[in-house]
C-alpha positions in Angstrom: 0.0 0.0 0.0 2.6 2.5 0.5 4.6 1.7 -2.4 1.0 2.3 -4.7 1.2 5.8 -2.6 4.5 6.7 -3.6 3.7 5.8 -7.0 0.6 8.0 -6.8 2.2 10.6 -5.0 4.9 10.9 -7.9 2.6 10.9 -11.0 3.2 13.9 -12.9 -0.6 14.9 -12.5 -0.1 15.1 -8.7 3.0 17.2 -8.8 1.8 19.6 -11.5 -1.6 19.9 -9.3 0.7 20.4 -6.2 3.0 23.3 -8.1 -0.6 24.8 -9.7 -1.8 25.2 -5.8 2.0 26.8 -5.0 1.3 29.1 -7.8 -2.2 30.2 -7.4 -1.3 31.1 -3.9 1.5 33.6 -4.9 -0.7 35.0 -7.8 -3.4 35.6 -5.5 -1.2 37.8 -3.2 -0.1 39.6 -6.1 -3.9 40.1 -7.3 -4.6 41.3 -3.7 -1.5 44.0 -3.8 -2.5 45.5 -6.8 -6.5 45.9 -6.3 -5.5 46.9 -2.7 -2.8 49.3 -3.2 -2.8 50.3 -6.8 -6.4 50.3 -7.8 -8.3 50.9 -5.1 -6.7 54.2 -3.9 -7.7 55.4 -7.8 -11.4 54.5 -7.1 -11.1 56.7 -3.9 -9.6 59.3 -6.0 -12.2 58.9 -8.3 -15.3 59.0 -5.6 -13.7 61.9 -4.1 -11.7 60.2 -1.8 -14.3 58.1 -0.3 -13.2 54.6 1.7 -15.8 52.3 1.7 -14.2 50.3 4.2 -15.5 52.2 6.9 -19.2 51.6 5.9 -21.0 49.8 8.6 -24.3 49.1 10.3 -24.0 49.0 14.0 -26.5 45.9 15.4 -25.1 46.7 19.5 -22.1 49.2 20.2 -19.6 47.8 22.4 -19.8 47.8 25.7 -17.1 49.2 28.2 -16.8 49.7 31.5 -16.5 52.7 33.8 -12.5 52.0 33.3 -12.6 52.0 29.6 -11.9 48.0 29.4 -14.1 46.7 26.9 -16.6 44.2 27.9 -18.3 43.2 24.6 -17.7 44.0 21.5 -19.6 45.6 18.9 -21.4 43.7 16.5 -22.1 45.3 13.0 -22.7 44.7 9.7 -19.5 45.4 8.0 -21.2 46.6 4.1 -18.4 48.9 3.0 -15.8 46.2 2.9 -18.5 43.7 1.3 -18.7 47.0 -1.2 -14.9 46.4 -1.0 -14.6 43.1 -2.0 -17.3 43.6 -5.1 -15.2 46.2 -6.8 -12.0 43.8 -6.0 -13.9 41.1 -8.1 -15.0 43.4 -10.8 -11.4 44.7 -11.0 -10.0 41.5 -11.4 -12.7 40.2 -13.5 -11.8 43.0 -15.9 -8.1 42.3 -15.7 -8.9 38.7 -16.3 -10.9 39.4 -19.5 -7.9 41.4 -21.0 -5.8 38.7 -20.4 -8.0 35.6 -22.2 -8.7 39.0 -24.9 -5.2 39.0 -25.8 -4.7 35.3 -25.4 -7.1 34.4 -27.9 -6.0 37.0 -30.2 -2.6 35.4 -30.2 -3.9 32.2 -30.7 -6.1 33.1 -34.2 -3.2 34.7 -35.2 -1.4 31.0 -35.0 -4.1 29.3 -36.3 -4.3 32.0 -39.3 -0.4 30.9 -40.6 -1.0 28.6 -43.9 0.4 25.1 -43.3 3.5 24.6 -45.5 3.3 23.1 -48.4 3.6 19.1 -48.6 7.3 18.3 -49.9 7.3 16.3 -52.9 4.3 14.2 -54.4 0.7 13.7 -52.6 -0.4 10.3 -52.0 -2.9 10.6 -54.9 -0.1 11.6 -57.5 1.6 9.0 -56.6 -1.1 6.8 -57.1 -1.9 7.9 -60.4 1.6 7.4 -61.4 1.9 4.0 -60.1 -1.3 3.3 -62.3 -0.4 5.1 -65.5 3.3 2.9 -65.4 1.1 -0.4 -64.6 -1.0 0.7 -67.5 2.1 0.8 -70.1 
């Protein structure tokens, strides 16, 4: 059983899935940088410097007491970062679509190269020619 493991373990399918994950997680904190610091300070520019972060709907303050200690805290509804996140995905969605834009224009400009030309006789020519000999 642990030898079928190791053999598993060491398909190519596994490792390739395995360096995918490693990837994935080092693109997605590159994706987070540049929504969080690059475009998302330029939609605040452009809604007047507005953070929606901050947006929230209290449900019960916190609670402190007459020493300033906090005894429960408060419990909101946190909208502005939920605001957050949705221009994050829009963001990235548009970011995405350029990508697969370009991609697929690369790729029908591949597919639009002519094949060569075959080298020497095509199978039917050569055909014909063996007839045409059989014939004389």
């Amino acid at each position: 059983m642990l030898k079928e493991f190791k053999e598993f373990i060491m398909t190519g399918n596994v490792i390739e899935l395995s360096v995918a994950v490693i990837l994935a997680g080092a693109v997605g904190g590159v994706v987070k940088g540049f929504t969080e610091y690059i475009m998302m300070p330029l939609v605040g520019q452009f809604t007047g410097g507005m953070d929606f972060s901050g947006f929230k709907l209290v449900l019960s303050p916190a609670v402190y007491d007459e020493k300033g200690v906090l005894l429960t805290a408060e419990n909101a509804i946190l909208y502005g970062t939920w605001i957050n996140s949705i221009i994050n995905l829009l963001i990235v969605g548009f970011i995405l679509f350029l990508v697969i834009k370009s991609y697929r224009k690369l790729e029908r400009k591949k597919e639009a190269a002519p094949p060569p030309p075959p080298s020497g006789p095509t199978e039917i020519e050569l055909l014909q020619e063996i007839r045409d000999a059989l014939k004389k």
